[in-house]
OpenMM code with the backbone's topology and positions (N, CA, C; nanometers):
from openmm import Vec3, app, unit

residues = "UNK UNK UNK UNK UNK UNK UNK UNK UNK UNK UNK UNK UNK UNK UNK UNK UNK UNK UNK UNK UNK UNK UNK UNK UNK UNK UNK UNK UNK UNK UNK UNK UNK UNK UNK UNK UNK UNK UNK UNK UNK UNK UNK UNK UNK UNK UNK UNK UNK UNK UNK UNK UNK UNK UNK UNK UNK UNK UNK UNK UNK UNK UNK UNK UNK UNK UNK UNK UNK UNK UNK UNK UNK UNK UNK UNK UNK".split()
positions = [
    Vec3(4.7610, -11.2435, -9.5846),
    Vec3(4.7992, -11.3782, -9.5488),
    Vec3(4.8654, -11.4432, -9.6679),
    Vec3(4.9653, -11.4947, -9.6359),
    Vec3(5.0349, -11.6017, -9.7391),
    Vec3(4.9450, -11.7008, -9.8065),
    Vec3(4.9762, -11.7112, -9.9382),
    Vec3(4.8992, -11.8615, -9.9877),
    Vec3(4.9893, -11.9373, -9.9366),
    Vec3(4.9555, -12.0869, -9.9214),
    Vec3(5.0512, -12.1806, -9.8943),
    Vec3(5.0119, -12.3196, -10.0129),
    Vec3(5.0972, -12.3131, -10.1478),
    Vec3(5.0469, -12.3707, -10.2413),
    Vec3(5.0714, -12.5340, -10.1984),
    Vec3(5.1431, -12.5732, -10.1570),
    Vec3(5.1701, -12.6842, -10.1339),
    Vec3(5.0081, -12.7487, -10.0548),
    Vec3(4.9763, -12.6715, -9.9557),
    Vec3(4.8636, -12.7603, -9.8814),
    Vec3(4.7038, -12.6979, -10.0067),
    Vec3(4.7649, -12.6166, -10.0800),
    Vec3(4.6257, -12.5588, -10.1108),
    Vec3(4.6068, -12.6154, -10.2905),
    Vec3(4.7503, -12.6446, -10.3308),
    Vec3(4.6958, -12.6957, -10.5131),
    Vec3(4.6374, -12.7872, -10.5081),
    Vec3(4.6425, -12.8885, -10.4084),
    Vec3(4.6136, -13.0409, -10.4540),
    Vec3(4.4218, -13.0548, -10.4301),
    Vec3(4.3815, -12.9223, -10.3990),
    Vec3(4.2254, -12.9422, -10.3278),
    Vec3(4.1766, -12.8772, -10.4919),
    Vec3(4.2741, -12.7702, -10.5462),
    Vec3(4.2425, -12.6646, -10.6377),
    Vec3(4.2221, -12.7376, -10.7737),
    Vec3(4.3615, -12.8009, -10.7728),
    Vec3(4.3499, -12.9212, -10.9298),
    Vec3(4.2327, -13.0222, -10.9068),
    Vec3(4.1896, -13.0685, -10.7916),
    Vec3(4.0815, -13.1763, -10.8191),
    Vec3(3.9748, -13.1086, -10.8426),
    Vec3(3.9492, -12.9500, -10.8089),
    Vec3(3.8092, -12.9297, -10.8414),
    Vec3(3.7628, -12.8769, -10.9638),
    Vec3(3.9323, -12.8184, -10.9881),
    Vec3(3.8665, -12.7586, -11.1924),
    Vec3(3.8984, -12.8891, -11.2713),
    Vec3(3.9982, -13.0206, -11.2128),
    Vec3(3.9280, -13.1617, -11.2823),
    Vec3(3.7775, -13.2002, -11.3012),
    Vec3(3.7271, -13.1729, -11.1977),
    Vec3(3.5786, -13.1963, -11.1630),
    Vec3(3.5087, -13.0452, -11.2281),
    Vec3(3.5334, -12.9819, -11.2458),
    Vec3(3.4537, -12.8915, -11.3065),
    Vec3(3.4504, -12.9260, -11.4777),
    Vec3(3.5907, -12.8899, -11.5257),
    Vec3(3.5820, -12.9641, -11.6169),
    Vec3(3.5210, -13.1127, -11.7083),
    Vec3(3.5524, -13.1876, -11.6060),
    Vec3(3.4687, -13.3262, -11.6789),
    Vec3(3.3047, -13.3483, -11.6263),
    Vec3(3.2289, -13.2224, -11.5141),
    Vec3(3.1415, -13.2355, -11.4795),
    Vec3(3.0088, -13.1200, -11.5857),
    Vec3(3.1190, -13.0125, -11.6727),
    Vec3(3.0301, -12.9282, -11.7112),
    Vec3(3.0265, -12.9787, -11.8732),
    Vec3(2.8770, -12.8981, -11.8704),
    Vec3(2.7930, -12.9290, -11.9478),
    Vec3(2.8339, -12.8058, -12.0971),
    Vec3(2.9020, -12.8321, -12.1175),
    Vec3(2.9788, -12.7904, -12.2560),
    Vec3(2.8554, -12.7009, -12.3308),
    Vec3(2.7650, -12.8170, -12.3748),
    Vec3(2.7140, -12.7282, -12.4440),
    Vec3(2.6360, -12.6073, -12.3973),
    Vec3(2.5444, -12.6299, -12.3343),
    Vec3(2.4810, -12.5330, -12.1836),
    Vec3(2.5490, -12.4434, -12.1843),
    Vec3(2.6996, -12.4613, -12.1277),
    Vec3(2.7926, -12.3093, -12.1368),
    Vec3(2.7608, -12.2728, -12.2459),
    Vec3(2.7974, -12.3307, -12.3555),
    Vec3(2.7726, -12.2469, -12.4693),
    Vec3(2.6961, -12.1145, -12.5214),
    Vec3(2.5770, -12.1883, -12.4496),
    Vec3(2.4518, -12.0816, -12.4981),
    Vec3(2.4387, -11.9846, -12.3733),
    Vec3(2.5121, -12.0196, -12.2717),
    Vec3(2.5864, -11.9063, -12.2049),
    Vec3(2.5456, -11.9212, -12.0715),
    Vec3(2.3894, -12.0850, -12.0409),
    Vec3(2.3993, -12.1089, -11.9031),
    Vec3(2.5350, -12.1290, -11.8144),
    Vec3(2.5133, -12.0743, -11.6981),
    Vec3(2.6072, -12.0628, -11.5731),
    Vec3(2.6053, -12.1933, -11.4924),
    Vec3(2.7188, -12.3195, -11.5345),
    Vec3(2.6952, -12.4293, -11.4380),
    Vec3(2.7110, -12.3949, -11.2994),
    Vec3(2.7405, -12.3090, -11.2651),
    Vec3(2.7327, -12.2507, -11.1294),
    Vec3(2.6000, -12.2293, -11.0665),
    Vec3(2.5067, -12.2465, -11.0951),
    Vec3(2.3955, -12.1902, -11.0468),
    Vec3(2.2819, -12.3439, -11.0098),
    Vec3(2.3282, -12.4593, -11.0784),
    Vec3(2.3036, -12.5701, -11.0049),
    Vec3(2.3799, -12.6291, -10.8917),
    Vec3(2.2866, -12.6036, -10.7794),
    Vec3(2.3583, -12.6633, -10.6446),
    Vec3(2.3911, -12.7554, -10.6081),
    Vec3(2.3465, -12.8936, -10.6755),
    Vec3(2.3787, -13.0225, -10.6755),
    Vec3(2.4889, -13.0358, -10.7781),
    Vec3(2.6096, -12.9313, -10.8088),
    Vec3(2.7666, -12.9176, -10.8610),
    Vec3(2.8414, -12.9635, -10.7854),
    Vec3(2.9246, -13.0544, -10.8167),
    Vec3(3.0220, -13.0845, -10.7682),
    Vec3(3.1473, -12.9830, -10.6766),
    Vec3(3.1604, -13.0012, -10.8444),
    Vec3(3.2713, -12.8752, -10.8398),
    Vec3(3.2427, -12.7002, -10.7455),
    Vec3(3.1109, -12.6554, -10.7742),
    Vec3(3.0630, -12.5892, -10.6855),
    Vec3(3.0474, -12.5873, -10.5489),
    Vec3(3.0550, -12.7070, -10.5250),
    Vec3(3.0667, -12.7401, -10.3634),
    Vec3(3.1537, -12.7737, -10.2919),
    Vec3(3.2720, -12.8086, -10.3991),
    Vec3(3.4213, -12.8305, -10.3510),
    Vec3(3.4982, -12.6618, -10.3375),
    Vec3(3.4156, -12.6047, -10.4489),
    Vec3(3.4791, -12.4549, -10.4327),
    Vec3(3.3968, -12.3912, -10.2780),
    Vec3(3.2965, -12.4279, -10.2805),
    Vec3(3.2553, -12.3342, -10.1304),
    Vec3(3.3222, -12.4266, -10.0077),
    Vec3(3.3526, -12.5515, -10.0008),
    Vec3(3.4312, -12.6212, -9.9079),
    Vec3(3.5755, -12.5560, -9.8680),
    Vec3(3.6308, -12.5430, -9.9790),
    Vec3(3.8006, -12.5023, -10.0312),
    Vec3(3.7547, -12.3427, -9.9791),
    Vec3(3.6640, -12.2624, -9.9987),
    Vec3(3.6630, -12.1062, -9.9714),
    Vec3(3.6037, -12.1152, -9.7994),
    Vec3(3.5739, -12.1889, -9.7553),
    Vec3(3.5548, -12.2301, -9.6041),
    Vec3(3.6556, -12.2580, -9.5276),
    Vec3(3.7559, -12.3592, -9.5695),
    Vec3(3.8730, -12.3792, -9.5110),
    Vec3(4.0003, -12.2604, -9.4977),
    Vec3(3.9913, -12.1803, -9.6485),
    Vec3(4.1024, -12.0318, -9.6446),
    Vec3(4.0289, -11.9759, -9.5655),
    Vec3(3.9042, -11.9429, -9.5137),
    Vec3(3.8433, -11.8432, -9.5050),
    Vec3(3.8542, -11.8515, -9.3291),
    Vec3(3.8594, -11.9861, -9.2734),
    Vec3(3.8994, -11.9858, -9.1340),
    Vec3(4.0480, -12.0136, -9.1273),
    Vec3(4.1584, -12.0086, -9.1995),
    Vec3(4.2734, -12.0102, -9.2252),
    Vec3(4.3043, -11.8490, -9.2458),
    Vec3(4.2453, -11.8187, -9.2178),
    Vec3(4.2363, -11.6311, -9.2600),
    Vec3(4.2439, -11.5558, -9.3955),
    Vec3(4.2289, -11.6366, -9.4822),
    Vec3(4.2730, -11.6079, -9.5898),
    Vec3(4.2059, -11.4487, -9.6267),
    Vec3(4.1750, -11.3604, -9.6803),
    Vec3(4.0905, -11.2612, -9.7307),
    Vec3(4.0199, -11.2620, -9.8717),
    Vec3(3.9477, -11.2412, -9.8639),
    Vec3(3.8463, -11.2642, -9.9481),
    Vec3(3.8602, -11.2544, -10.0826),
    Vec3(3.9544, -11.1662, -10.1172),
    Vec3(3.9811, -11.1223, -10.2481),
    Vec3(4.0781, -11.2545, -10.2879),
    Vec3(4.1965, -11.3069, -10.1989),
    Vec3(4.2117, -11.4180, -10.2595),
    Vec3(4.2010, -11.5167, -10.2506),
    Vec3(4.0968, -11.5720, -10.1439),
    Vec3(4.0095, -11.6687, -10.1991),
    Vec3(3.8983, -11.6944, -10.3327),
    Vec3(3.8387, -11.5806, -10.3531),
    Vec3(3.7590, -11.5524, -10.4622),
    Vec3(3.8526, -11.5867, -10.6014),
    Vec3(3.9774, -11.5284, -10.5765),
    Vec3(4.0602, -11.5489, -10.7285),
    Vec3(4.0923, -11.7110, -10.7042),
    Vec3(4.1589, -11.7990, -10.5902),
    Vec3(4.1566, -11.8844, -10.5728),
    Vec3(4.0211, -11.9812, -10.6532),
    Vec3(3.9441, -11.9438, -10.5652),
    Vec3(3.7876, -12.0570, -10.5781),
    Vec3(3.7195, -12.0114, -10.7333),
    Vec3(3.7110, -11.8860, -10.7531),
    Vec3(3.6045, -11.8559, -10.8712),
    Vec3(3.4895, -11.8122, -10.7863),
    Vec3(3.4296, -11.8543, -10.6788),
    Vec3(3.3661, -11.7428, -10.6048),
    Vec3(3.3697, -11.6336, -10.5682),
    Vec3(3.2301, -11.5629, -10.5451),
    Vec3(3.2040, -11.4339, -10.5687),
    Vec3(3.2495, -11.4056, -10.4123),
    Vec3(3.2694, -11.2334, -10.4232),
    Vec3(3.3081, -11.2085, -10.2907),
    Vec3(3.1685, -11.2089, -10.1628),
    Vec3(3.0673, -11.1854, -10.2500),
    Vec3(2.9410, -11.2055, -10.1570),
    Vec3(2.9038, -11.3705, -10.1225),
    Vec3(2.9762, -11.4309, -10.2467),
    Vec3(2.9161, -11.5939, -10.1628),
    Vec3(3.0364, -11.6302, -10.0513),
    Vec3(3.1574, -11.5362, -10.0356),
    Vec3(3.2373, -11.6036, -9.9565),
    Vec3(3.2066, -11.5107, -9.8332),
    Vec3(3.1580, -11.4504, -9.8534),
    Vec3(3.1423, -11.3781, -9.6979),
    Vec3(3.0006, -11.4122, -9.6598),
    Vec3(2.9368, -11.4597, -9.7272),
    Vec3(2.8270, -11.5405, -9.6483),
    Vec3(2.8640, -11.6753, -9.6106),
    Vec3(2.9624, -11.7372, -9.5912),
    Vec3(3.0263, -11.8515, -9.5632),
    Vec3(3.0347, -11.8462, -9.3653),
] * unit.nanometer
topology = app.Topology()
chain = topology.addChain("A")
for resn in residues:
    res = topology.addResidue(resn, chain)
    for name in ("N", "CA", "C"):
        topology.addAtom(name, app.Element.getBySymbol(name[0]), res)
């Protein structure tokens, strides 16, 4: 399936905005995974955004490069 960047950057830039100004810098540091708190923003905009390709047909492999999700969290979607 085609990406279609036009309907799909503007969901993509707001969520690594929000990832960015939502993660915890230092935490990464020491090598916690802000991914693994479910009350993430940004984490929940990525499983939203991998919900919408994913009934748009997208395939999994590039949604995953898309979102940063794993191929097992998008096929449990």
């Amino acid at each position: 399936m085609k990406v279609d960047a036009t309907n799909d950057i503007h969901p993509l830039s707001e969520q690594v905005k929000r990832y960015i100004e939502e993660t915890d810098w230092d935490a990464w540091q020491q090598g916690e995974d802000p991914y693994t708190e479910i009350d993430n923003a940004a984490y929940k905009q990525a499983v939203e955004s991998a919900r919408r390709m994913k009934a748009k047909g997208y395939n999994v492999e590039d949604i995953a490069e898309i979102t940063g999700l794993t191929a097992e969290e998008i096929e449990g979607l």
